[in-house]
C-alpha positions as CSV (number, residue, x, y, z in Angstrom):
1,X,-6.1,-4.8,23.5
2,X,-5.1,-1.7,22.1
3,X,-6.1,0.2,18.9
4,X,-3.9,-1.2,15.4
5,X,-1.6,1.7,13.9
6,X,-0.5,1.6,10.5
7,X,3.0,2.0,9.5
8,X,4.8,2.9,6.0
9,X,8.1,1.6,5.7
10,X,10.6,3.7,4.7
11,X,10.5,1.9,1.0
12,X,6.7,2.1,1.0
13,X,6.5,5.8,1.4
14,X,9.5,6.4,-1.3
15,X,6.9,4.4,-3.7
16,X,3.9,6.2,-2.5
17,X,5.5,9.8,-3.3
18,X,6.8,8.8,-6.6
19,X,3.5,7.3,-7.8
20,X,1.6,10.3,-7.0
21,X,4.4,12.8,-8.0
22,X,4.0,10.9,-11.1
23,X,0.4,11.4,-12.1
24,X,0.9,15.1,-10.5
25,X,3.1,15.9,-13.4
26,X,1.4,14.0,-15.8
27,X,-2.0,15.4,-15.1
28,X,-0.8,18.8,-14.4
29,X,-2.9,18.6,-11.6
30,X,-2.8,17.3,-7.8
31,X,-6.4,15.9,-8.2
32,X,-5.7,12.6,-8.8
33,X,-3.2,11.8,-6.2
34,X,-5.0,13.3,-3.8
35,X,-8.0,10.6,-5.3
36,X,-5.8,8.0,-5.3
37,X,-3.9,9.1,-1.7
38,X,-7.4,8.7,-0.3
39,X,-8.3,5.8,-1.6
40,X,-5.4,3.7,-0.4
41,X,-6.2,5.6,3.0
42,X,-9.8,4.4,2.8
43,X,-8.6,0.6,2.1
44,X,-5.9,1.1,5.1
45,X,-8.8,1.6,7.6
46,X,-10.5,-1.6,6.4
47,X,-7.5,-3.2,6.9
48,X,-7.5,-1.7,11.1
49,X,-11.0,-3.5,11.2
50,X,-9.6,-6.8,8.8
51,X,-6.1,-7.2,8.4
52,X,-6.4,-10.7,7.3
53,X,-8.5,-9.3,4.4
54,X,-4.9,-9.4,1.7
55,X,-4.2,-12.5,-0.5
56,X,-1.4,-14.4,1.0
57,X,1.5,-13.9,-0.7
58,X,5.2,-16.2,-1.2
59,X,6.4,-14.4,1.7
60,X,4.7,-16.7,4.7
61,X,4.2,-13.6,6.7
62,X,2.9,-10.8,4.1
63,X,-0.2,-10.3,2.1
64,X,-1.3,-8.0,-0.3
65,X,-4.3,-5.9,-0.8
66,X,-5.4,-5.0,-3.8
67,X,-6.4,-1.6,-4.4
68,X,-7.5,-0.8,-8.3
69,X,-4.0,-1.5,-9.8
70,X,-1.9,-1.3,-7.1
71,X,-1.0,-3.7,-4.4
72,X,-0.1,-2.8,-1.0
73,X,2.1,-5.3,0.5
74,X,2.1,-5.2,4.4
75,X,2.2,-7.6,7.7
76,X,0.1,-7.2,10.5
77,X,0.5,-8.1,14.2
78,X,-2.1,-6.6,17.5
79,X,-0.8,-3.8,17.7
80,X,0.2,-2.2,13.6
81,X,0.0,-3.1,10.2
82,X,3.2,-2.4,8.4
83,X,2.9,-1.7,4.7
84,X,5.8,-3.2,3.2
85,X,5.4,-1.5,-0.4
86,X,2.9,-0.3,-2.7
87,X,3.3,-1.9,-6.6
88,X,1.9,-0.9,-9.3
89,X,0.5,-4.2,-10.9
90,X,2.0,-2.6,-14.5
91,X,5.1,-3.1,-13.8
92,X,7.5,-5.7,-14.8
93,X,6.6,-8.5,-12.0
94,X,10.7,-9.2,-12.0
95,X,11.3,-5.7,-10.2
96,X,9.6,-6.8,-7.3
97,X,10.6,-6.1,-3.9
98,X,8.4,-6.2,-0.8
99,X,11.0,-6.0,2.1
C-alpha cells in the first residue's frame, strides 16, 4: 500500500484563499493566515495517519474535521483524502455546499 495524498478540490481551494485573503486584509498583515494555513496543514497530516478521525456527516461518504471554527469537509479512499470544502462554522448553515 502506498503513501495517502491529499487533494483540494477546486471549490475547496477557492474557500481556502478567500478565508485567508480575508483576515490578510483585515489584519493588515499575512500572519494569521499563514497561522491558520498551517494549522489546517498540521490537522491534514493527522488525517494521512487517521482519516476516519472526521464526524460523519449527511453525506454517507464525507466527514468533517473540525479545526477551531472551521470544518474541512473531505472523503478518503487508500490512496488520497479529498477535501471537499472548508466552512467557516459562522456562517449561515443554509449556504452550505460540500460537493
Amino acid at each position: 500500500m502506498g503513501r495517502r495524498k491529499i487533494i483540494w478540490s477546486h471549490r475547496a481551494e477557492i474557500k481556502l484563499f478567500k478565508i485567508l485573503e480575508f483576515y490578510a486584509e483585515r489584519n493588515k498583515s499575512k500572519t494569521y493566515s499563514i497561522k491558520l494555513y498551517q494549522r489546517l496543514n498540521k490537522e491534514l497530516k493527522t488525517l494521512l495517519k487517521q482519516p476516519d478521525i472526521g464526524l460523519n456527516t449527511e453525506i454517507e461518504s464525507v466527514r468533517g474535521l473540525i479545526v477551531d471554527d472551521y470544518i474541512l469537509f473531505y472523503e478518503y479512499d487508500n490512496e488520497k483524502i479529498v477535501v471537499h470544502s472548508i466552512w467557516d462554522c459562522r456562517q449561515n448553515p443554509d449556504d452550505l455546499i460540500i460537493k
